[in-house]
C-alpha positions as a printed Julia matrix, in Angstrom:
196×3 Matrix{Float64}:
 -13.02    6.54  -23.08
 -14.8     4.29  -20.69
 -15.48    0.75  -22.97
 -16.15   -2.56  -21.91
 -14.73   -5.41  -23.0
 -14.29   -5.98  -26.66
 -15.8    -8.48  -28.82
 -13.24  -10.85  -28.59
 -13.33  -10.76  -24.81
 -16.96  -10.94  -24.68
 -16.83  -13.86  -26.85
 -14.03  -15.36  -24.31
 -16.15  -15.11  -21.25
 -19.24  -16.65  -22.76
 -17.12  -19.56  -23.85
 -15.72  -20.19  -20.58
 -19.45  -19.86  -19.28
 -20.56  -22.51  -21.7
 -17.71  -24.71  -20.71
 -18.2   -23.89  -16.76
 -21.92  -25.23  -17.28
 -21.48  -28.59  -19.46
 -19.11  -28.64  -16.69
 -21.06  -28.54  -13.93
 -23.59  -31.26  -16.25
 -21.01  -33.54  -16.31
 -20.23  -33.78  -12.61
 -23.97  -34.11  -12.29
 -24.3   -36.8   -14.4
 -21.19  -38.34  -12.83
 -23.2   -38.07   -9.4
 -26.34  -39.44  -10.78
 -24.69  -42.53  -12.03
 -22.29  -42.97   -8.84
 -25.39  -42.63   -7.0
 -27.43  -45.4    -9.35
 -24.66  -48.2    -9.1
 -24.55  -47.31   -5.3
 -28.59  -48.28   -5.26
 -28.09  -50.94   -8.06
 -25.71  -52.94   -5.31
 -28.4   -52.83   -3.01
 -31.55  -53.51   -4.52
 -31.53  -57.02   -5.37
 -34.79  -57.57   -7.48
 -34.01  -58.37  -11.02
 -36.45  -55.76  -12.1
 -34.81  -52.52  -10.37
 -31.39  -54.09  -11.28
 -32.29  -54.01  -15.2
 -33.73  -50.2   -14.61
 -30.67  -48.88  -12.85
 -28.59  -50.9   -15.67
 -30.32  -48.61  -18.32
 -30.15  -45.78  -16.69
 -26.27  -46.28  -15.74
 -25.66  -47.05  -19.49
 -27.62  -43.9   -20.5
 -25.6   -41.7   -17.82
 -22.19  -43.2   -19.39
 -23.35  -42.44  -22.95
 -24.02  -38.96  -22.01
 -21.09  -38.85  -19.79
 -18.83  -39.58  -22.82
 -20.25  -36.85  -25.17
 -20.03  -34.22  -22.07
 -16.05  -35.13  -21.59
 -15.24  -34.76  -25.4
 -17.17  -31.69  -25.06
 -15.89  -30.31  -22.39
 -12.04  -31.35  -23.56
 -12.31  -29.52  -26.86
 -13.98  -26.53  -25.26
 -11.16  -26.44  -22.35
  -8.21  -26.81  -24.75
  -9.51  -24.41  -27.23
 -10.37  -21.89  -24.18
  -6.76  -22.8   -22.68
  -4.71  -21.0   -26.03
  -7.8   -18.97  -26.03
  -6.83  -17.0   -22.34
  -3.04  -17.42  -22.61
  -3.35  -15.24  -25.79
  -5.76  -13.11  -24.15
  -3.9   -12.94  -21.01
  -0.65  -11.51  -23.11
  -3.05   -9.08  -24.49
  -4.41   -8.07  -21.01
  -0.95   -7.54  -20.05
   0.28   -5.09  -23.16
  -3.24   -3.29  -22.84
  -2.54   -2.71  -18.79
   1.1    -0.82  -19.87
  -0.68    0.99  -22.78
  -3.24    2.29  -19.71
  -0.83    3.11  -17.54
   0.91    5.09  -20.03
  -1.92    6.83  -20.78
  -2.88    7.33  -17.47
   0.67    9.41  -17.19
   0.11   11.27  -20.08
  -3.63   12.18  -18.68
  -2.1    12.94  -15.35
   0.04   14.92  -16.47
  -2.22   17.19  -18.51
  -4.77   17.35  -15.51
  -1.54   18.64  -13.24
  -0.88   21.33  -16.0
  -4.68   22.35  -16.34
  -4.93   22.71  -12.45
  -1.51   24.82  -12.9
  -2.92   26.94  -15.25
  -6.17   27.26  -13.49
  -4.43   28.42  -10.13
  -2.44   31.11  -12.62
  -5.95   32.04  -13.83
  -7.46   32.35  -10.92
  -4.41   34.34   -9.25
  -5.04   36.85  -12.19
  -8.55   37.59  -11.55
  -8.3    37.6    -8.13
  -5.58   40.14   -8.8
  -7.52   42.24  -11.29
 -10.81   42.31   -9.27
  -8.71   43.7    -6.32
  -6.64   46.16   -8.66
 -10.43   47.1    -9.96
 -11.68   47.7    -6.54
  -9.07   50.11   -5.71
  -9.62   52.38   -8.24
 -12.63   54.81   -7.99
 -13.74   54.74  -11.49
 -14.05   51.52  -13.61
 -12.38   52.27  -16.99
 -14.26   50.3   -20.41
 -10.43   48.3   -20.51
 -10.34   47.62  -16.6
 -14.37   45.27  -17.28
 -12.63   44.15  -20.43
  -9.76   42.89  -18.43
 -12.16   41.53  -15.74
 -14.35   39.8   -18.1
 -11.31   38.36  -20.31
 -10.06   36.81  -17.15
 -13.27   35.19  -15.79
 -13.78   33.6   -19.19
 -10.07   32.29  -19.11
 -10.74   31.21  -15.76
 -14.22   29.47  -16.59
 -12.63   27.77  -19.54
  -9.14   26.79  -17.28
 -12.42   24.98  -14.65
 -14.03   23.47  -17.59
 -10.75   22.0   -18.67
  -9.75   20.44  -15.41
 -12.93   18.87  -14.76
 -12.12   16.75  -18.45
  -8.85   16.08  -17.51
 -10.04   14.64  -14.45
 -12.96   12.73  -16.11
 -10.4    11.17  -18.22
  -8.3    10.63  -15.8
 -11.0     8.24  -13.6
 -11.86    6.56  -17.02
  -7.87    5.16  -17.35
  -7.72    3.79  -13.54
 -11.49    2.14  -14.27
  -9.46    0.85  -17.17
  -6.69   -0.14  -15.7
  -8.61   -1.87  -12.45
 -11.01   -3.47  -14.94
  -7.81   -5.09  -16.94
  -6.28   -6.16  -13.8
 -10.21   -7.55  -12.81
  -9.68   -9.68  -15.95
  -6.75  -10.71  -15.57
  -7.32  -11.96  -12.22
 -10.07  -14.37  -13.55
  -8.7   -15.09  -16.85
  -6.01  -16.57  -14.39
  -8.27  -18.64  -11.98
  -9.93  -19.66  -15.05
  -7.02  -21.22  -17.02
  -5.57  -22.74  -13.84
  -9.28  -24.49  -13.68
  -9.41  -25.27  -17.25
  -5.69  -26.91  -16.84
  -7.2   -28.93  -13.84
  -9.94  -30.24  -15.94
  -8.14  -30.84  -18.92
  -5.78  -32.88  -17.01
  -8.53  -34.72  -15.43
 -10.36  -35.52  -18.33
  -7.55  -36.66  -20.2
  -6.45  -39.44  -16.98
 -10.08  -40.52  -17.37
């Protein structure tokens, strides 16, 4: 049962890291060229002037490219996680439904199990009593052990699939939890580009 995230998730996440680092290049470049006007004021030769001109025009060329980029990425990614986010939310009720349903069988394997076991227990001790074992008394025995082998078997699945739905479920709520810092950064930036 256990999956990761689907294709279209995986596809989210390495959009929003592509967008996270032209992010990150664009404050850099922002720094750079704060920092080059700040040492263009100062430096008064003509010379270092013209340099930190040219490099301030080449930092505001590149900063414009990096905004657009980043805009388009952070609007597309903003539909992008509210969509996935309503997903997240209908795939976390279809877990916990099926974690019920798994829970449930596990609580009627372990029932049956304890019935299984209370039966063999019950037979070995009826088998010890007697003084002769009978062909039907070791074909009783050996029925039940097999019952109760295959009840153990059974409860051990139901209790693997049981930890696979609440890794599910706590990897769904993982996502969500991110998808929602994530837009709330995205909405930041978008609204700071667009004032810019």
């Amino acid at each position: 049962m256990a999956r990761g995230h689907n294709l279209r998730e995986r596809r989210l996440f390495t959009d929003l890291a592509e967008k996270n680092r032209l992010s990150a290049e664009l404050r850099r470049v922002a720094h750079s060229m704060r920092r080059w006007q700040d040492r263009m004021k100062k430096r008064r030769s003509k010379r270092w002037q013209a340099q930190y001109r040219s490099s301030i025009e080449r930092a505001g060329s590149r900063l414009e490219v990096l905004e657009r980029e980043v805009l388009a990425q952070a609007e597309d990614l903003k539909s992008r996680i509210e969509g996935e986010l309503d997903i997240s939310v209908q795939e976390v009720s279809q877990f916990e439904e099926q974690y019920k349903k798994e829970l449930d069988e596990l609580v009627s394997a372990q029932k049956e199990l304890r019935e299984a076991e209370e039966a063999r227990v019950q037979a070995e001790a009826a088998a010890a009593d007697q003084t002769s074992h009978s062909q039907e008394t070791a074909e009783l025995l050996s029925k039940l052990r097999r019952r109760h082998r295959r009840t153990e078997r059974q409860v051990r699945r139901e209790a693997k699939d049981v930890t696979s739905v609440e890794r599910e479920i706590a990897s769904e709520e993982r996502d969500k939890e991110v998808l929602t810092k994530e837009l709330q950064r995205v909405i930041e930036e978008v609204q700071a580009l667009r004032q810019a």
